[in-house]
VOFISE-642513 format. One line per 4 residues: number of its first residue (from 1); their letters; for each residue x, y, z of N, C-alpha, C. Coordinates in nm, 2 decimals, always signed. Atoms other than C-alpha are relative to their C-alpha. Layout:
! residues N
NUM) A) X:Y:Z:X:Y:Z:X:Y:Z | ...;
//
This chain:
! residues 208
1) XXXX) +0.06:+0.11:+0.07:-2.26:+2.50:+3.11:+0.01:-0.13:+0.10 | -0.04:+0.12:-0.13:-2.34:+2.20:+3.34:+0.02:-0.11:-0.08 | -0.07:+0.13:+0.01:-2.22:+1.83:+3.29:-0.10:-0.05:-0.12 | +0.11:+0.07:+0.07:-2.57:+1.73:+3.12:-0.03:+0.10:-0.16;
5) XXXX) -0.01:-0.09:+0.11:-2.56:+2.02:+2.85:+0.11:-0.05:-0.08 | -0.16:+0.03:+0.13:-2.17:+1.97:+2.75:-0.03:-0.14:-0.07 | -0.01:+0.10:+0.08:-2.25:+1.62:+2.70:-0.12:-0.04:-0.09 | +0.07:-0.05:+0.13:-2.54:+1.71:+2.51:-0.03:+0.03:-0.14;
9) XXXX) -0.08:-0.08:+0.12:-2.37:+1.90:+2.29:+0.08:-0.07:-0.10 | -0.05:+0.13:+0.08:-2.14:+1.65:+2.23:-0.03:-0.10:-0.06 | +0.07:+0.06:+0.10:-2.38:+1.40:+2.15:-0.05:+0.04:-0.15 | +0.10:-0.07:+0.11:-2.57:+1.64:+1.89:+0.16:+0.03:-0.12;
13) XXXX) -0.11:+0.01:+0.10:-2.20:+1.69:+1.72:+0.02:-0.16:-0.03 | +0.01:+0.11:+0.03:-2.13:+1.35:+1.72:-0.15:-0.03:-0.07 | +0.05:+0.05:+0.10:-2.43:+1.26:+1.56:-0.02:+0.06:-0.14 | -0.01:-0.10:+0.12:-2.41:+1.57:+1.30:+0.09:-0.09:-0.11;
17) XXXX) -0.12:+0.06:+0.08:-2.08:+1.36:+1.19:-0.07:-0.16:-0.07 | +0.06:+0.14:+0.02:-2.25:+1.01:+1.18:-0.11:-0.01:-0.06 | +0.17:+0.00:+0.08:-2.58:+1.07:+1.01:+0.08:+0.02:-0.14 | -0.04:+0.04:+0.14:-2.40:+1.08:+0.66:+0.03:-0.13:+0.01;
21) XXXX) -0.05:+0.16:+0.02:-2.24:+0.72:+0.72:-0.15:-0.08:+0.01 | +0.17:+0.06:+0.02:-2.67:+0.64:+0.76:-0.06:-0.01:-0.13 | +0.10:-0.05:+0.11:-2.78:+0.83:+0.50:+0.10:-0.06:-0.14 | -0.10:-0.02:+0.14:-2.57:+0.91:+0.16:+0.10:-0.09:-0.01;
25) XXXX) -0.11:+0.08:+0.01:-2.28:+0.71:+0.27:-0.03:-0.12:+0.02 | +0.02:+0.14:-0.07:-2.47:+0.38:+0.36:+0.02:-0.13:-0.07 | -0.05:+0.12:+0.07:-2.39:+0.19:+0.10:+0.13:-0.02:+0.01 | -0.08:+0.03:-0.02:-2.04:+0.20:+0.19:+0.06:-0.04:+0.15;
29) XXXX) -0.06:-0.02:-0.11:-2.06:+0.22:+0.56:-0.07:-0.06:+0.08 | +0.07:+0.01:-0.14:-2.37:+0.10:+0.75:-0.04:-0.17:-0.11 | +0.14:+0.12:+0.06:-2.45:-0.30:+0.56:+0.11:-0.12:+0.07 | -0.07:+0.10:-0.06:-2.35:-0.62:+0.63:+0.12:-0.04:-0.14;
33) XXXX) -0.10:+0.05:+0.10:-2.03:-0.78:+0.44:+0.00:-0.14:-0.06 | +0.04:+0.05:+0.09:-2.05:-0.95:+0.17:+0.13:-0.15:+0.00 | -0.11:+0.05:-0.03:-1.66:-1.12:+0.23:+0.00:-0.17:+0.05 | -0.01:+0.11:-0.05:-1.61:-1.48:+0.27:+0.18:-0.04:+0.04;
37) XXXX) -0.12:-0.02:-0.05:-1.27:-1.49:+0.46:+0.06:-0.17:+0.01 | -0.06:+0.11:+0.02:-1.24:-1.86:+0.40:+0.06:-0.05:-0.14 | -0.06:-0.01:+0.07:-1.14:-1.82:+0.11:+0.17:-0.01:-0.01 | -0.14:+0.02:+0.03:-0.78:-1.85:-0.01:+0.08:+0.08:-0.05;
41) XXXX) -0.01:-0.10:+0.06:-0.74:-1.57:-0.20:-0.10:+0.09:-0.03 | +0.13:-0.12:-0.04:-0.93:-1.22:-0.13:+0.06:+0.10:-0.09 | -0.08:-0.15:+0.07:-0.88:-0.92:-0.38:-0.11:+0.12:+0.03 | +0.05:-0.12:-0.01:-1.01:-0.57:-0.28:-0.01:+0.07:-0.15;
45) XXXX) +0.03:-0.04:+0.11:-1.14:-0.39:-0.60:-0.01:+0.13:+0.07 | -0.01:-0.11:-0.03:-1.09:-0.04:-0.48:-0.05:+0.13:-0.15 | +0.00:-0.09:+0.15:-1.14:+0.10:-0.87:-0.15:+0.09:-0.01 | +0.14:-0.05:+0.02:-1.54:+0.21:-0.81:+0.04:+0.14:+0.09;
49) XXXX) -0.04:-0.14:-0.10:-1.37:+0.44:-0.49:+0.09:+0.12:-0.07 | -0.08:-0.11:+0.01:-1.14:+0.64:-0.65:-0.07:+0.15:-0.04 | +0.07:-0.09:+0.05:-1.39:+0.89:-0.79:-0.08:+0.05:+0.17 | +0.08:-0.04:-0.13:-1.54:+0.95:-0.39:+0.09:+0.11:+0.06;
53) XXXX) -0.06:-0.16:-0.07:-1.43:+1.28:-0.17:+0.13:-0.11:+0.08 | -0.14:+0.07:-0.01:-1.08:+1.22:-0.03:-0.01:-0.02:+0.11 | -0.01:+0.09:-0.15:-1.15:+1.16:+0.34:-0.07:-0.11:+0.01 | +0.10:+0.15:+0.07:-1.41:+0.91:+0.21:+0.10:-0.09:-0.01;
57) XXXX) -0.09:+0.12:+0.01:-1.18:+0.73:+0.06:+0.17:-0.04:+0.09 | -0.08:+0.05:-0.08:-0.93:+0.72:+0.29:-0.05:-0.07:+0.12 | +0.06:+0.13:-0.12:-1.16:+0.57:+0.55:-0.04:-0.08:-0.03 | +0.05:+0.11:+0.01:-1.27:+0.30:+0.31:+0.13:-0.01:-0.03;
61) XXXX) -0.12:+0.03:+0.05:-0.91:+0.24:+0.23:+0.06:-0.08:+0.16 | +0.01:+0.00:-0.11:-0.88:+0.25:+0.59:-0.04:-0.14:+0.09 | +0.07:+0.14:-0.07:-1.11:-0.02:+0.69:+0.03:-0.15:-0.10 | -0.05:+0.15:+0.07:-1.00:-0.23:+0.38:+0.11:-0.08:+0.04;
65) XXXX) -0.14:+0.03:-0.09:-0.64:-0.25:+0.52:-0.02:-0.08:+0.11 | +0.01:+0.06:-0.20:-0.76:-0.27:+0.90:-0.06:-0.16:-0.05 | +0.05:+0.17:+0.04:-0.99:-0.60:+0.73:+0.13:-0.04:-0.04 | -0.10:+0.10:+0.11:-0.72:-0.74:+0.53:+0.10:-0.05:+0.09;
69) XXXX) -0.09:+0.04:-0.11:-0.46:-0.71:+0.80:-0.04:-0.07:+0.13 | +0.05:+0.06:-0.10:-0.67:-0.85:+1.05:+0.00:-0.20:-0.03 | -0.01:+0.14:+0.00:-0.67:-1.19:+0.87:+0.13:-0.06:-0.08 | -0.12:+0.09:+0.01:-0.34:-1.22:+0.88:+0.06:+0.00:+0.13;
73) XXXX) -0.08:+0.04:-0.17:-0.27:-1.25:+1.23:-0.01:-0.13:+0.05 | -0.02:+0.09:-0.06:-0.31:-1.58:+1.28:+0.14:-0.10:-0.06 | -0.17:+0.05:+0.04:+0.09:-1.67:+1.31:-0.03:-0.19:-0.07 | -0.01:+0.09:+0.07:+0.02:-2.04:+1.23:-0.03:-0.05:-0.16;
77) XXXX) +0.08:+0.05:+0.12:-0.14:-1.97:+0.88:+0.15:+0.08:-0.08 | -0.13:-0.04:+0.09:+0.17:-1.87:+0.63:-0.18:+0.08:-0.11 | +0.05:-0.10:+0.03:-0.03:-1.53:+0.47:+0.09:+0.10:-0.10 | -0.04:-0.12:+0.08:+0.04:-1.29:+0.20:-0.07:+0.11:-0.06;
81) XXXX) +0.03:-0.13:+0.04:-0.05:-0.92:+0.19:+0.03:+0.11:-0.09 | +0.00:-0.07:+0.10:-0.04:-0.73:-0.11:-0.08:+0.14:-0.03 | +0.05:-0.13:+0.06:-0.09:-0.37:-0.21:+0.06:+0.06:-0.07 | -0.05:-0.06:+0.15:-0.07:-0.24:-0.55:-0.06:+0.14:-0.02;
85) XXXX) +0.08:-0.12:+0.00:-0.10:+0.07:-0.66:+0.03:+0.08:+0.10 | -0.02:-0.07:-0.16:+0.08:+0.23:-0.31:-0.06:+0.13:-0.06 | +0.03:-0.19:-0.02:+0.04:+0.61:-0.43:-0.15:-0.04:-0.01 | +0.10:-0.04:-0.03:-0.33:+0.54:-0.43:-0.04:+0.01:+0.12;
89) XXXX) +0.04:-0.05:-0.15:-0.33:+0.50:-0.05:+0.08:+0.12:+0.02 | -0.13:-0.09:-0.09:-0.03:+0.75:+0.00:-0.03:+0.12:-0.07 | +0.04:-0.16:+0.04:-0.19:+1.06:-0.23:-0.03:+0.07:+0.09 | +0.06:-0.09:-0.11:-0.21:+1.36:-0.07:+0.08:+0.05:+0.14;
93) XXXX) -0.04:+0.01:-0.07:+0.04:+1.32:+0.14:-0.09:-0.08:+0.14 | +0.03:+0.09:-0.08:-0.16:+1.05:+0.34:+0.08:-0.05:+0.15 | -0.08:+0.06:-0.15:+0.01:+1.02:+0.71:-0.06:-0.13:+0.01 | +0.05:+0.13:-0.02:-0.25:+0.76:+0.80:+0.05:-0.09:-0.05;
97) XXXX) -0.03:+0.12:+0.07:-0.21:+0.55:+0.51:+0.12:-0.04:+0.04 | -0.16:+0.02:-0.02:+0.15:+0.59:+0.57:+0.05:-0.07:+0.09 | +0.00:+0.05:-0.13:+0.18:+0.53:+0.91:-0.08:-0.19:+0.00 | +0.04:+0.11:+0.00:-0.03:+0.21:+0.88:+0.05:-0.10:-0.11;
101) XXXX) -0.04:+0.05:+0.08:+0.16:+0.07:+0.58:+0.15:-0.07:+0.02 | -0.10:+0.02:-0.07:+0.49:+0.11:+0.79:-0.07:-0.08:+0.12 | +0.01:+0.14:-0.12:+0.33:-0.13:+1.11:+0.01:-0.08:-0.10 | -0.02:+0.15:+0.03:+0.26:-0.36:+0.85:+0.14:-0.03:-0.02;
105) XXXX) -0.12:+0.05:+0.06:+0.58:-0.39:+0.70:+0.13:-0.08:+0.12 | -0.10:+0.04:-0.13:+0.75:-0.36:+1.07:-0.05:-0.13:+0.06 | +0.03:+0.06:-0.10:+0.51:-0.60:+1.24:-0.05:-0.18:-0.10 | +0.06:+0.11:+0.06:+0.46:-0.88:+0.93:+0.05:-0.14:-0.02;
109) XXXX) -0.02:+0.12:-0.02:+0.67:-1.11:+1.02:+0.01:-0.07:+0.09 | +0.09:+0.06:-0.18:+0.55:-1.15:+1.37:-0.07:-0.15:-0.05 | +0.11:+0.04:+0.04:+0.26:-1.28:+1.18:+0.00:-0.13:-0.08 | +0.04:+0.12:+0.13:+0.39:-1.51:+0.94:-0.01:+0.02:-0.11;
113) XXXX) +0.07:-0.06:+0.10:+0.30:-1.30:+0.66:+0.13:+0.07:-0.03 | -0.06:-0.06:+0.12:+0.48:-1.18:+0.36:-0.08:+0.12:-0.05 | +0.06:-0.14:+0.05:+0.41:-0.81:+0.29:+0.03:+0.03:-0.15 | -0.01:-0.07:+0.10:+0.43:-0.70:-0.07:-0.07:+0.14:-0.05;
117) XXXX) +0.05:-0.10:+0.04:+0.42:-0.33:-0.17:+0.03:+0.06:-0.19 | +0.02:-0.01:+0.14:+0.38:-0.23:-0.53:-0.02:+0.13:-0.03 | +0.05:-0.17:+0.12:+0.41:+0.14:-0.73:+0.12:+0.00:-0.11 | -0.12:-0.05:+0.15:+0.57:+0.29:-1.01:+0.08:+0.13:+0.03;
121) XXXX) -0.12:-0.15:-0.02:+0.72:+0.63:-0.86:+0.02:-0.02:+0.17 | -0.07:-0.01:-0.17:+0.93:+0.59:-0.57:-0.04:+0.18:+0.10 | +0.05:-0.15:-0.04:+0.84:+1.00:-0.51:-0.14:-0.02:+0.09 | +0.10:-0.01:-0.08:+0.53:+0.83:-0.36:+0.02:+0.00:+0.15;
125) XXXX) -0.06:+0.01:-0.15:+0.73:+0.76:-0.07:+0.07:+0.11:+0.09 | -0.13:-0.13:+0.00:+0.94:+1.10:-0.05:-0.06:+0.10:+0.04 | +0.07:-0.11:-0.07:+0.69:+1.36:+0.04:+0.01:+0.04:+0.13 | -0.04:-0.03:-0.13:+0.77:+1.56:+0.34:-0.09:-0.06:+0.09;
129) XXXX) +0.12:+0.04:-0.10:+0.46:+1.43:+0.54:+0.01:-0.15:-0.01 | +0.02:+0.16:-0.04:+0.54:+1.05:+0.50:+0.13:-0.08:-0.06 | -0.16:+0.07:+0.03:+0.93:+1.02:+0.41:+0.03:-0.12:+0.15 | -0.04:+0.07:-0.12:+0.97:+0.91:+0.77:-0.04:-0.14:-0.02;
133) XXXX) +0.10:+0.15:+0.06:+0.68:+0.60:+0.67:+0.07:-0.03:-0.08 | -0.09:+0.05:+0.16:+0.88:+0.57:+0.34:+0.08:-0.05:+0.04 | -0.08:+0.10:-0.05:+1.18:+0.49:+0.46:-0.05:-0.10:+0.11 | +0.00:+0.10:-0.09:+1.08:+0.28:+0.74:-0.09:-0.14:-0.05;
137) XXXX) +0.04:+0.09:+0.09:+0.88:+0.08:+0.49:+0.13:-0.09:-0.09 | -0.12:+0.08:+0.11:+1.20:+0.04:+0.25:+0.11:-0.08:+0.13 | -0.04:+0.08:-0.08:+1.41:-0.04:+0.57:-0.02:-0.12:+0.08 | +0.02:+0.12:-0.07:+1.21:-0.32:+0.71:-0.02:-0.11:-0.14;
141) XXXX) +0.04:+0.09:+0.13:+1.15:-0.47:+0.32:+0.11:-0.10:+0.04 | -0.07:+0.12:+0.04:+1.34:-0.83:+0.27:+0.07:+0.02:-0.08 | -0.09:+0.02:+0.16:+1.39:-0.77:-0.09:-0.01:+0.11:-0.01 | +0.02:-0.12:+0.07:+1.36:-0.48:-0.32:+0.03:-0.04:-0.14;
145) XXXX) -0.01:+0.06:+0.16:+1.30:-0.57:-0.68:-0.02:+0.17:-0.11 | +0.00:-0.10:+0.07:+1.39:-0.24:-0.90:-0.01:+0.00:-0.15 | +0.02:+0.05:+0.16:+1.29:-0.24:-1.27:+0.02:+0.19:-0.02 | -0.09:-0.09:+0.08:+1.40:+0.05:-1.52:-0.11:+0.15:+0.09;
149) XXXX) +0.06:-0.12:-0.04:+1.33:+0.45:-1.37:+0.08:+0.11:-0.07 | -0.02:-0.17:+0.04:+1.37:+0.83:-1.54:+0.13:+0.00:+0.12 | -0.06:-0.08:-0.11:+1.65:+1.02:-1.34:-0.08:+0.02:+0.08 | +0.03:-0.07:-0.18:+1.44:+1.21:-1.09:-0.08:-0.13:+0.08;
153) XXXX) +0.06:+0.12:-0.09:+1.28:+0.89:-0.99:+0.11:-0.10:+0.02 | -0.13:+0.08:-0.07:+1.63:+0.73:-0.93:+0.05:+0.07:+0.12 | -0.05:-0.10:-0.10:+1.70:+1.01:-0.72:-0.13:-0.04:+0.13 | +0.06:+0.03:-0.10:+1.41:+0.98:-0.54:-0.02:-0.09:+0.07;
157) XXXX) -0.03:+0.12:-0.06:+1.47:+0.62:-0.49:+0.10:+0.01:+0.11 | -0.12:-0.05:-0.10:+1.81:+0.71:-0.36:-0.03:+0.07:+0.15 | +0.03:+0.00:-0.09:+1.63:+0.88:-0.09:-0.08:-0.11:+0.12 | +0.10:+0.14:-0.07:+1.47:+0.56:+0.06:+0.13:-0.10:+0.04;
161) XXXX) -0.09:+0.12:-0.03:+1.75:+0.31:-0.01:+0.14:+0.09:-0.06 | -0.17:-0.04:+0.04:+2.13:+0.32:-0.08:+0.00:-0.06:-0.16 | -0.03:+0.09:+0.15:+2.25:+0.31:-0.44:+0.10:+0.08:+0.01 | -0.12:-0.06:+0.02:+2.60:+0.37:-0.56:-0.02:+0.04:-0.14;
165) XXXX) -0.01:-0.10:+0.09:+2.68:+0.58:-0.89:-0.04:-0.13:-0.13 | +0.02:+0.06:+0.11:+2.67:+0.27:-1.11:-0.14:-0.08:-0.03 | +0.18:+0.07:-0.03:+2.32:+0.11:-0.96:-0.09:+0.14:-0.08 | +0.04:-0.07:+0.05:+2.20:+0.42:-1.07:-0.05:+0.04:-0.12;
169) XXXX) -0.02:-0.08:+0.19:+2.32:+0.48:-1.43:-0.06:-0.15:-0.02 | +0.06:+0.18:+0.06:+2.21:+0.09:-1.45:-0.18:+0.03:+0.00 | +0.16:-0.04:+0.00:+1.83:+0.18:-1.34:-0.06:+0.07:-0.10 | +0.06:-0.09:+0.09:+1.80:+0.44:-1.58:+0.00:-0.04:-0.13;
173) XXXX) -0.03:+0.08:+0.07:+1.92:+0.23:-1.85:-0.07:-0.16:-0.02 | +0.07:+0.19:-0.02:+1.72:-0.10:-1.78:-0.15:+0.00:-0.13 | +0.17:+0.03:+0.12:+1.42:-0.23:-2.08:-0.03:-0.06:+0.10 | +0.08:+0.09:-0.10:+1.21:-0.45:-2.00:+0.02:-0.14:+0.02;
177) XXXX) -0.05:+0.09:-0.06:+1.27:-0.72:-1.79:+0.14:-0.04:+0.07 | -0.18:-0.06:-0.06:+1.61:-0.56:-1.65:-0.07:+0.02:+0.12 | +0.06:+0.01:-0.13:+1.59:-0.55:-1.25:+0.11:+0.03:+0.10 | -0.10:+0.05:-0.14:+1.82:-0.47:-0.96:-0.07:-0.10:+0.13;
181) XXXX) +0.02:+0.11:-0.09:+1.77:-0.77:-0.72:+0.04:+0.05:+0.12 | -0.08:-0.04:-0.12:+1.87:-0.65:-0.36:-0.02:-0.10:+0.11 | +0.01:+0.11:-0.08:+1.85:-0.96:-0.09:+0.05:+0.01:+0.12 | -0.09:+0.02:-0.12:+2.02:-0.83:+0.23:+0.10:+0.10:-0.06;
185) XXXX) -0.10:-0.06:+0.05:+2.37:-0.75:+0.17:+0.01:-0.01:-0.16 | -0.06:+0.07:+0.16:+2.34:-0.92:-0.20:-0.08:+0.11:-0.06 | +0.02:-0.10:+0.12:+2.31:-0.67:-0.50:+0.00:-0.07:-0.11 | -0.02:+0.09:+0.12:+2.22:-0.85:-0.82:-0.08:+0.08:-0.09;
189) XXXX) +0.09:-0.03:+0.14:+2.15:-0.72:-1.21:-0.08:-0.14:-0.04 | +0.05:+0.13:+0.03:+1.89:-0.96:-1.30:-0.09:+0.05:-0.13 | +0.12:-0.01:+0.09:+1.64:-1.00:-1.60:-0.06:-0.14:+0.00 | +0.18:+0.10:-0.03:+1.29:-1.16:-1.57:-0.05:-0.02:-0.15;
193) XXXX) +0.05:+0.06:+0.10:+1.23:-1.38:-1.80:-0.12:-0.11:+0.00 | +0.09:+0.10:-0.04:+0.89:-1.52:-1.86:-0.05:-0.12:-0.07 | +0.05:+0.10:+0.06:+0.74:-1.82:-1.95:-0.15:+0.00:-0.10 | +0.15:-0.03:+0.10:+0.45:-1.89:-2.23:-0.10:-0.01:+0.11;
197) XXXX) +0.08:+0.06:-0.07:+0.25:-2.00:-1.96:-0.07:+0.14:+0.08 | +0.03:-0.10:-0.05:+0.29:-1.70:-1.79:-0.05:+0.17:-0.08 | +0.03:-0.14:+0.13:+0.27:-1.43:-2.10:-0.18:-0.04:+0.00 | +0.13:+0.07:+0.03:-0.07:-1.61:-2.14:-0.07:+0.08:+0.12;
201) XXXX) +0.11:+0.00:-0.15:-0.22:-1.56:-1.77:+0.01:+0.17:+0.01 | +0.01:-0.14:-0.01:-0.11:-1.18:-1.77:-0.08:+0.07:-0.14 | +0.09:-0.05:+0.13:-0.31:-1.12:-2.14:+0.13:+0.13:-0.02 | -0.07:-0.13:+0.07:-0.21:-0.77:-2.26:+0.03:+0.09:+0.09;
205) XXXX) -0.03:-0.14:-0.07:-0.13:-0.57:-1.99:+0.13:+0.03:+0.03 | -0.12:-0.06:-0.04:+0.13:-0.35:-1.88:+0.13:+0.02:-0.15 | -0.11:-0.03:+0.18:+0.24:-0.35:-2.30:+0.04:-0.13:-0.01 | -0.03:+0.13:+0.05:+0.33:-0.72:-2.30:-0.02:-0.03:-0.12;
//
């Protein structure tokens, strides 16, 4: 095969792959953005994606992240990055997602930026394909704000961070608005107590 065929070839694969992101996929792949990055507060609505094929949505997940984290590199601006919902990037055992959830966390305070990550089963972290990400997420965290968990999800906390036998029986035990506080070396039982102001602005969710 000479030099002008293989890369031929190659081209005609490559474009096999890229002609859906034209066609079928173009509404999520080939338009201009819609995004006004001057803004002060940006929220990603990811809720229309979750029903798309799963490499789909890991490459719009993908490009949401790579955008989001892109406007927070500028060290002079004090920035905060939020993702709720982790096990929706990390289903599947997600490396990628994984892998790119641990830079942020390692590299966000280069930046200036305050990382916050958000789920309800620590297990999202624990999967053989992205414990390594898991922990290195919970090891570079600041804080760690723990609200009430089942046994096997204390356990599987336990594989991320350190807890002793009484942090434990206390987790499993916690209502609502019970918390382990973690700050460094500092360990604190705390309860979140909120204000009318605030009961008000969250409406009904989460059972309030």
């Amino acid at each position: 095969m000479s030099d002008m065929t293989h890369e031929r070839d190659i081209m005609e694969r490559l474009e096999l792959k890229i002609r859906p992101l034209t066609n079928e996929l173009r509404f999520y792949f080939n338009g201009k953005t819609t995004i006004s990055p001057r803004s002060n507060f940006i929220v990603f609505n990811i809720k229309e994606l979750m029903n798309s094929d799963t490499n789909i949505r890991n490459a719009l997940f993908f490009n949401v992240l790579k955008y989001a984290w892109s406007l927070c590199l500028d060290s002079s601006i004090n920035t905060v990055m939020m993702v709720d919902e982790a096990h929706v990037l990390l289903s599947g055992g997600n490396v990628l997602g994984a892998d790119f959830l641990a830079q942020i966390q390692r590299r966000a305070r280069k930046y200036n930026t305050g990382n916050i990550i958000i789920t309800q089963q620590p297990s999202d972290f624990t999967p053989q394909a992205v414990i390594t990400q898991g922990k290195a997420i919970f090891d570079n965290a600041s804080y760690y704000l723990v609200m009430g968990l089942r046994k096997q999800a204390v356990e599987d906390l336990s594989l991320l961070i350190d807890l002793n036998d009484n942090e434990k029986e206390s987790i499993k035990r916690y209502s609502q608005g019970n918390a382990l506080f973690v700050c460094g070396s500092r360990r604190m039982q705390i309860n979140v107590v909120l204000t009318p102001e605030e009961l008000e602005s969250f409406g009904s969710g989460g059972g309030l």
